[in-house]
C-alpha positions in Angstrom: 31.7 8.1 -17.6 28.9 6.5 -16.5 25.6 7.2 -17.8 21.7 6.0 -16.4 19.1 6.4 -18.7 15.7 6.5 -17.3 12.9 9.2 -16.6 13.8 12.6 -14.0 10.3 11.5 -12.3 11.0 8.1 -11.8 11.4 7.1 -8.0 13.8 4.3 -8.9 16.1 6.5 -10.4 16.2 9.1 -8.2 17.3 6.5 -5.8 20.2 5.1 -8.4 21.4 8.8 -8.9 21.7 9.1 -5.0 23.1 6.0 -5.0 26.1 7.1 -7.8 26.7 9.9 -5.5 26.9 8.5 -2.1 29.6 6.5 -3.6 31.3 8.8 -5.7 31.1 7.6 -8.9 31.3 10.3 -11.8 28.0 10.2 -14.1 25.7 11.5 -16.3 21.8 11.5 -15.8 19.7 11.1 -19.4 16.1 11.0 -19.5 15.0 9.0 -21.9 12.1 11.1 -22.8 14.4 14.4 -23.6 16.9 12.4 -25.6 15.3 9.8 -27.2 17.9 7.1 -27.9 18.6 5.6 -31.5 17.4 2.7 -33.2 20.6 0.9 -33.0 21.2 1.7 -29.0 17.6 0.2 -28.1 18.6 -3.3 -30.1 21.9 -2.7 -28.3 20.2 -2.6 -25.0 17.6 -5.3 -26.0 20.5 -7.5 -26.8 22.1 -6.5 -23.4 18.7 -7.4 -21.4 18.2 -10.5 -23.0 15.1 -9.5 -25.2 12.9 -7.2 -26.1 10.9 -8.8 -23.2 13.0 -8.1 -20.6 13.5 -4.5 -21.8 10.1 -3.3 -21.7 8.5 -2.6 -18.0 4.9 -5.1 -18.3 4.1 -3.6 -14.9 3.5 -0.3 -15.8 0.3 1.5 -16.7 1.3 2.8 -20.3 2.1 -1.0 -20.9 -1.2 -2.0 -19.4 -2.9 1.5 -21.4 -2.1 -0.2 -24.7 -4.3 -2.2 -27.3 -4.1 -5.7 -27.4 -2.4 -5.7 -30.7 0.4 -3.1 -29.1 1.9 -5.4 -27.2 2.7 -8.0 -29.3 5.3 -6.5 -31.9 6.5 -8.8 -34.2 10.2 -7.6 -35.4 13.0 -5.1 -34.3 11.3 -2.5 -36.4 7.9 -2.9 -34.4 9.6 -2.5 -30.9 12.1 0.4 -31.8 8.7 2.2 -33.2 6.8 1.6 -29.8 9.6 2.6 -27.7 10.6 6.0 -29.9 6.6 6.6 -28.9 6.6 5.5 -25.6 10.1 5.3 -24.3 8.6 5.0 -20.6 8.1 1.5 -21.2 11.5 0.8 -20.7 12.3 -1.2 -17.4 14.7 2.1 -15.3 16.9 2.9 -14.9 19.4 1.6 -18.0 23.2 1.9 -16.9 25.5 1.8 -19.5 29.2 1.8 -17.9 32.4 2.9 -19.5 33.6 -0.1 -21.2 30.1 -0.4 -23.0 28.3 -2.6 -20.3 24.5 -2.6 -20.1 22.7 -3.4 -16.8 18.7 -2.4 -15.8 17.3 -1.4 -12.9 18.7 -0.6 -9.3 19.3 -2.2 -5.7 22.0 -1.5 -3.5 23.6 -5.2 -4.0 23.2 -4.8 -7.8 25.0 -1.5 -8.0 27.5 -2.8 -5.5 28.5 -5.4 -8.0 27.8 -3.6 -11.2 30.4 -1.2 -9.7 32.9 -3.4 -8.1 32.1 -2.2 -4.2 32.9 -4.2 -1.6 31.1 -3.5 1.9 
């Protein structure tokens, strides 16, 4: 089954839930803040996303709310330790298919692919 990580409050994942729906696909919704993930599934995802960089939201205000010296972890250990205390810096929502697949973040085309719908 499908799962999407993200935040119950977060507008872009509202719209990826409605999005699942509409086209039928079976899933589960996780907020990240309720079930806070494991060490070893945020390197997974990190791995998945290219970097720790391209997990982590820059855009949002608890990003921009940190110190200077915050945002500029310098190992695995650092980054696992922000995000277990501010998992809302990750980019939402995280899909994680079936087959063990990792993909961030929604749009109708994205989904459409990540799914396998054609129009």
């Amino acid at each position: 089954m499908t799962t999407l990580y993200g935040l119950k409050n977060c507008d872009t994942c509202k719209k990826a839930l409605n999005w699942l729906k509409r086209f039928g696909i079976e899933h589960r919704f996780v907020d990240y803040r309720d079930e806070r993930q494991s060490p070893d599934t945020l390197v997974a995802w990190k791995d998945a996303a290219g970097g720790w960089d391209m997990l982590i939201n820059k855009s949002s205000t608890t990003w921009r709310g940190l110190s200077p010296n915050r945002k500029t972890p310098g190992s695995d250990a650092e980054w696992k330790l922000l995000l277990k205390e501010y998992p809302q810096l990750m980019r939402r929502p995280v899909v994680v298919l079936d087959d063990g697949t990792v993909a961030q973040g929604f749009s109708d085309n994205g989904f459409k692919k990540l799914f396998d719908i054609r129009n």
